[in-house]
C-alpha positions in Angstrom: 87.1 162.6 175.5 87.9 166.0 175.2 84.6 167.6 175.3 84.0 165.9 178.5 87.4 167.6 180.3 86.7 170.4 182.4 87.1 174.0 181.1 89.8 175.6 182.8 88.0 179.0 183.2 85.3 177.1 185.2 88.1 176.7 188.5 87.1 173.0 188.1 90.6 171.3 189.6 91.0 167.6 190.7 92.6 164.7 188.9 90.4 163.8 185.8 90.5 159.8 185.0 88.5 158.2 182.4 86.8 154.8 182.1 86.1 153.0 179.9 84.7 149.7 179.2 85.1 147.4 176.3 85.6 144.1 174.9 88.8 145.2 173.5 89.4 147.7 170.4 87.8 150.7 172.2 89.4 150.0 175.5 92.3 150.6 173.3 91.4 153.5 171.8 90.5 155.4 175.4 94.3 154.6 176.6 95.7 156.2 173.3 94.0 159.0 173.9 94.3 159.5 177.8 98.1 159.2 177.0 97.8 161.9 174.8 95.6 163.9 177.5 98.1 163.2 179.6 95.1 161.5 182.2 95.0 158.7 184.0 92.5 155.7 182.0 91.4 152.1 183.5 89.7 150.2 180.6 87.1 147.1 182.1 86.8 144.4 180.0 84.9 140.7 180.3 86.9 137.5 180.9 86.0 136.7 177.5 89.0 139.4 176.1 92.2 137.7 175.4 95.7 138.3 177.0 96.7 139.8 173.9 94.6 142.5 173.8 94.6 143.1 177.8 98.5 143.3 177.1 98.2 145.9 174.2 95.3 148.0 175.7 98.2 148.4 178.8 101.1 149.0 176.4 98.8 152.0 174.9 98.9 153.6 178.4 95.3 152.4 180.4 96.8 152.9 183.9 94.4 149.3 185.1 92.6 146.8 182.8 90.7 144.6 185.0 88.3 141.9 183.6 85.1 141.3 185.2 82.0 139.3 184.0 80.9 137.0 181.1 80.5 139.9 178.8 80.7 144.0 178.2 77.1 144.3 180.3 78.3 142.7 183.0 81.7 144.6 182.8 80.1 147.9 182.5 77.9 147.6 185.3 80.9 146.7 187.6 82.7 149.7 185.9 79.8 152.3 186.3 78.4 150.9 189.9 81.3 150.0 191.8 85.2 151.3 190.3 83.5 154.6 189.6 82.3 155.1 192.6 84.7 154.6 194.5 87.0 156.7 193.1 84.3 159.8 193.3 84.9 158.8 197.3 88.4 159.3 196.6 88.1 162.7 195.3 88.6 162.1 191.5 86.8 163.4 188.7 86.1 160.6 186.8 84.5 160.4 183.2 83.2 157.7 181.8 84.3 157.4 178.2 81.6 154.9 176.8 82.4 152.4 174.0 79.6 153.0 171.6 76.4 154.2 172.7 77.0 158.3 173.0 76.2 161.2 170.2 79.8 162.1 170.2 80.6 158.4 169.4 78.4 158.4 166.2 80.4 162.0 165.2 83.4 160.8 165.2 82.4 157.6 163.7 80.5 159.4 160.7 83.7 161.5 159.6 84.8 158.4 158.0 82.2 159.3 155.7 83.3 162.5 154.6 86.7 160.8 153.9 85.0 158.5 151.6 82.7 160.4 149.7 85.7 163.3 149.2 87.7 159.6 147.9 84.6 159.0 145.8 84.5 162.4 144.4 88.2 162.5 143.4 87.2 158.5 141.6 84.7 159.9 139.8 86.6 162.8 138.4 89.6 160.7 137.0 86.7 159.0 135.6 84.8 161.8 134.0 81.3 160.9 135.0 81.6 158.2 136.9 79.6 157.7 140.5 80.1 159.6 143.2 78.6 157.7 145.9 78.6 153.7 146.5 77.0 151.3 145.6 76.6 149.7 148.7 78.5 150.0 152.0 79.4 147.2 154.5 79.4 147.9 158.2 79.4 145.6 161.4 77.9 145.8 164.5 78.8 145.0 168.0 76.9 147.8 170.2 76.2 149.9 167.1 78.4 152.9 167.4 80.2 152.5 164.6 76.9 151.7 162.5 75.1 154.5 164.1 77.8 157.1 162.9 78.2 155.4 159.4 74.4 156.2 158.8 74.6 159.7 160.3 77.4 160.2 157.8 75.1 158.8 155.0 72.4 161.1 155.9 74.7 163.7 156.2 75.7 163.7 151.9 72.6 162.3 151.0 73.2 158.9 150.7 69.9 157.5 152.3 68.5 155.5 149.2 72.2 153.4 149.5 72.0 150.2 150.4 73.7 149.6 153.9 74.3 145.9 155.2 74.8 145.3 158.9 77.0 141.8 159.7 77.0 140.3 162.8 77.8 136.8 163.8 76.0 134.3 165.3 75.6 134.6 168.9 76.5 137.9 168.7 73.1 139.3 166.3 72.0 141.3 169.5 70.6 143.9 166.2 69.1 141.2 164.2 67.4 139.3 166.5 65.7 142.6 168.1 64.7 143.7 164.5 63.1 140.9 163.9 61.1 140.8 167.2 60.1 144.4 166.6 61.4 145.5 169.8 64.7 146.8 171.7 64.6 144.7 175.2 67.3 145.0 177.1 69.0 142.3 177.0 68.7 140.6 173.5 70.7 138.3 173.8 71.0 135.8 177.2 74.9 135.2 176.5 77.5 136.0 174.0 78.4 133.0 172.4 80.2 133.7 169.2 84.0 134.0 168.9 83.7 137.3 167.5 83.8 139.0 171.0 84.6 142.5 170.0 81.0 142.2 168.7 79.8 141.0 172.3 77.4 143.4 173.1 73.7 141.7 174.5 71.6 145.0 173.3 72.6 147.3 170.9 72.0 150.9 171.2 68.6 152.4 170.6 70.3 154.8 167.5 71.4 151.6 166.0 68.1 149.6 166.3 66.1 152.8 165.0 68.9 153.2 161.8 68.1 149.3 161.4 64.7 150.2 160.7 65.3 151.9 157.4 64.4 150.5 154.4 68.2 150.8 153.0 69.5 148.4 155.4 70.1 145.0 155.7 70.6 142.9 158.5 72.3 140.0 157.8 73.9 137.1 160.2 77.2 135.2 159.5 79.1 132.0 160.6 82.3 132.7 162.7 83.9 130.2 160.4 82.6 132.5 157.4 84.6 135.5 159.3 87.2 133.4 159.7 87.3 133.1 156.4 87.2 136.6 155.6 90.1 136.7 157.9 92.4 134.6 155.8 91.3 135.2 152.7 92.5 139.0 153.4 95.1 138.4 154.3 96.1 136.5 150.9 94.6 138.5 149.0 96.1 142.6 150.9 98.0 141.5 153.2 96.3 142.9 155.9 95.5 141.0 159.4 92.4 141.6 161.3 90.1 139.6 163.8 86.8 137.5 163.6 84.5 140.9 164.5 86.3 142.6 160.9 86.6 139.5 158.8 83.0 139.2 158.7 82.6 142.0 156.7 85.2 140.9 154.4 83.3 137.9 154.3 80.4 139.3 152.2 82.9 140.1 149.3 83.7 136.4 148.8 81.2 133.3 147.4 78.6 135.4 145.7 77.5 136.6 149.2 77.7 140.2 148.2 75.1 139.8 145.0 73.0 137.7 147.1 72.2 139.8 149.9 72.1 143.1 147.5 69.5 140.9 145.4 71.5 142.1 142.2 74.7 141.7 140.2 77.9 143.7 140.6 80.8 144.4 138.1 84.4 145.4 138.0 83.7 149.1 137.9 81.0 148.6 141.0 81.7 150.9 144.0 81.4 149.1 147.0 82.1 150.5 150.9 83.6 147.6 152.9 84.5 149.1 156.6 88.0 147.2 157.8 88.4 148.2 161.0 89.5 146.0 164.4 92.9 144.4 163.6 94.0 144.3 166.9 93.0 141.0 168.4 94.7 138.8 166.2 98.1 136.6 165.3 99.5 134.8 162.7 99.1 131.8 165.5 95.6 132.1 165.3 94.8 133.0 161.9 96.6 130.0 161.1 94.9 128.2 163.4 91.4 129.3 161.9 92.3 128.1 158.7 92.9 124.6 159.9 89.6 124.1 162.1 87.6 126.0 159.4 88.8 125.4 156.3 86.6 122.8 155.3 84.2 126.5 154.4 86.1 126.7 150.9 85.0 123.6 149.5 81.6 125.4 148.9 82.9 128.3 147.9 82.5 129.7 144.7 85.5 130.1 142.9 86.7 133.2 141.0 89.8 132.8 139.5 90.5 136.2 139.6 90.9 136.1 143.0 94.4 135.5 144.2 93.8 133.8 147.7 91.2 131.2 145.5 94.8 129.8 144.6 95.8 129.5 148.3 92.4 127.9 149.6 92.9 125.4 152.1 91.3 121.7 151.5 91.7 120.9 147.8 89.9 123.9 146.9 93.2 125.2 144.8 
């Protein structure tokens, strides 16, 4: 956002607002930081988003949130062809701050990278020869942003022979299901219909679909009640909340699905990357609430003793 505000040498003047559309956590992020930019931000978001996060995304500072459409397509198109407009008839300078699909996106995104491999570096020293890179990392996908700048980072230190595997849920597998039909056609999917809808995009970006080529990667689909799962089971096991689109990933770590989709086994010393992010769209109402209507996931789980929340699993899986 700020590389796209006007340099004050170039006499540019007129109120700058941003817009940004989103099924929820990046909407978020574009009102923190027009608040700090001390700019105006209206965040467009499907019907799909929940009152909690419409209600957060305005107590960050977006100056309008305005749902429109079954999904982010639809609510970008209004955003882009119709609010936007208008307000260039009105005189403003708008800027569109897009959710994922944007090189300065993947930047930011990749510096988590950095951060981890310096973490890495430090392991391996108090180690004294131990790795210095993972042995896998763990990254979802909605439109592919975040993916996209995780695999820039990888290229970045090297890291192109680790293997990277890309969750989605069902009904949202906009990447998998154009990977395996060879082709980016916009759109992939006819309709989001997962509950995971911070993962709602129809299409993913072309960077994503071209990373998801790559021999290193991994596509791989879950159940929502499997990223429900992850859901509670984190929050047993780190106390840590987050919502269906993150719990996914956590998913992978629990049940042998890890080993299975890495086609090998890990230990206790095994270095794994598993990206938390998206904690926003969630209570305890609901996590509670996903552990009721799919709880009956544990009772084909495979236990590991070691695992605190395997004590706490729901439907005589204690």
């Amino acid at each position: 956002m700020l590389r796209r505000l006007p340099d004050p040498a170039s006499g540019s003047s007129g109120p700058i607002h941003f817009y940004c559309s989103s099924g929820g956590n990046a909407g978020l992020a574009c009102a923190h930081a027009a608040r700090a930019l001390s700019r105006p931000c209206t965040v467009v978001v499907p019907l799909t988003t929940s009152a909690l996060m419409i209600a957060k995304i305005r107590a960050a500072g977006a100056t309008a949130v305005i749902q429109e459409g079954a999904s982010w397509v639809e609510a970008d198109t209004y955003m882009r062809l119709t609010l936007m407009r208008e307000a260039e008839k009105k005189g403003e300078k708008v800027v569109y701050a897009p959710p994922f699909d944007d090189p300065d996106i993947w930047e930011g995104h990749s510096w988590m990278m950095d951060e981890i491999k310096d973490d890495l570096d430090k392991v391996a020293l108090d180690e004294r020869g131990g790795r210095s890179e993972p042995e896998a990392v763990i990254c979802g996908v909605g439109g592919g942003g975040l993916f996209s700048g995780v695999m820039q980072g990888i290229d970045r230190h090297g890291w192109g022979h680790v293997p990277v595997i890309a969750l989605e849920t069902h009904g949202t597998d906009s990447l998998n299901q154009a990977l395996k039909r060879g082709e980016l056609k916009a759109p992939t999917l006819p309709a989001i219909t997962s509950r995971a809808t911070c993962l709602g995009a129809r299409t993913v970006c072309r960077q994503a679909f071209e990373y998801g080529q790559r021999k290193n990667v991994k596509s791989v689909v879950l159940e929502d009640a499997e990223a429900a799962m992850g859901c509670w089971r984190l929050a047993d096991d780190e106390r840590m909340m987050v919502e269906l689109a993150c719990g996914v990933n956590v998913a992978l770590c629990y049940g042998g699905r890890l080993e299975k989709y890495l086609g090998r086994k890990l230990n206790a010393e095994s270095k794994v990357v598993v990206i938390v992010c998206g904690g926003s769209n969630i209570t305890v109402e609901e996590l509670t609430s996903y552990r009721q209507e799919y709880g009956h996931i544990e009772k084909f789980e495979a236990r590991n003793e070691e695992v605190p929340s395997t004590q706490s699993a729901p439907n005589g899986s204690r």
